[in-house]
N, C-alpha and C positions, 0 to 999 in steps of 0.2 A: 583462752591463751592465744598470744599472737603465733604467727606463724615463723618461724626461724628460716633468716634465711644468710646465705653466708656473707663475708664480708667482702666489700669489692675490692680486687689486687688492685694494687696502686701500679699505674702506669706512668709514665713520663707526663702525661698528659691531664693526666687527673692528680701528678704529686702537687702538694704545695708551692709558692713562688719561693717561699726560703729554701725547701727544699731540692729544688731545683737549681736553685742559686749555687747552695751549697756543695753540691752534686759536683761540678764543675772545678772545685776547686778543693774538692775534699781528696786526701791522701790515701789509697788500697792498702789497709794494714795484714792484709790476710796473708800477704807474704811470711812478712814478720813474724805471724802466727804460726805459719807450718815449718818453715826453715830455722831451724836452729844458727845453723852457721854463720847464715845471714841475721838473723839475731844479733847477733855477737858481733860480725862485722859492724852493724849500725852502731850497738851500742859503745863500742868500742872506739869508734869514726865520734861518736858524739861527745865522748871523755875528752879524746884530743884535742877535738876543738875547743870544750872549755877552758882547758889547760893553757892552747894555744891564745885562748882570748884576755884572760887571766893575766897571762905575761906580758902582751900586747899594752895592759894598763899599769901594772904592777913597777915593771922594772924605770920607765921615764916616772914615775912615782918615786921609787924608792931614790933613783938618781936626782929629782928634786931634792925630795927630804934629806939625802945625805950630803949635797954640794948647797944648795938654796941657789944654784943657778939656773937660768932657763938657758943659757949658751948650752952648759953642758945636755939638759936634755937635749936642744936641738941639736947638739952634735953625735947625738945618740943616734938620733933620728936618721942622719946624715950615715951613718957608721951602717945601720941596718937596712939601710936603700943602695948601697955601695957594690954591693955585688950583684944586687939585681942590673942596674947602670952597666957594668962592665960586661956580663955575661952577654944582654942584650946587642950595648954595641958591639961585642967580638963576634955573633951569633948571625948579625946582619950582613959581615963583610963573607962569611964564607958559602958558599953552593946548598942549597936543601942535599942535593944529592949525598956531597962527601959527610955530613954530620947524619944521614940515615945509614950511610956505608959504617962508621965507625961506631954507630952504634949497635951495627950489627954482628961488631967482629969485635966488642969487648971483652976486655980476659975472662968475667965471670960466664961470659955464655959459651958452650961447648960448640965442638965443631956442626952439630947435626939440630942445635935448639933452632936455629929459625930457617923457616924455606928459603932455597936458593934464591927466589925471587924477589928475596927483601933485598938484597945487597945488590 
């Protein structure tokens, strides 16, 4: 009978080159694992986004299908980028300072939710 002998831990050094490869780019699911909450967060985070991706194709779809114009989609297009444009340029003309200030003193946060230091 041969003699038994245990098997060698695998080191960084001795893993495979896919393994290592992989190593590098592979995702810690143990979080996942032991946190519920977090669970839930992710899975949760991941719904939306489908949802959000969903819409993203659906609705310039359904506006094709129901006009057979591509102005109107592109004017859809136009309609959904419209506010990002504004907020940005109004967002650029005013101080970092006063839009952290006013964010710190909106009506839903109470007198005592952020450190004096924010504002």
């Amino acid at each position: 009978m041969p003699p038994v002998t245990a098997p060698i831990p695998e080191t960084p050094e001795t893993a495979p080159a896919w393994r290592r490869a992989l190593g590098g780019v592979a995702i810690d699911a143990g979080l996942l694992r032991r946190r519920r909450d977090f669970r839930l967060l992710v899975v949760g985070q991941t719904l939306s986004d489908a949802g959000s991706m969903a819409t993203f194709v659906a609705v310039p779809f359904q506006t094709y299908e129901l006009t057979g114009s591509s102005l109107a989609v592109g004017l859809l297009g136009a309609a959904e980028f419209a506010p990002i444009l504004v907020l940005a340029l109004s967002a650029a003309r005013w101080p970092t300072r006063s839009i952290a200030v006013g964010s710190c003193r909106s009506p839903r946060s109470g007198p005592r939710s952020w450190p004096a230091r924010c504002c």
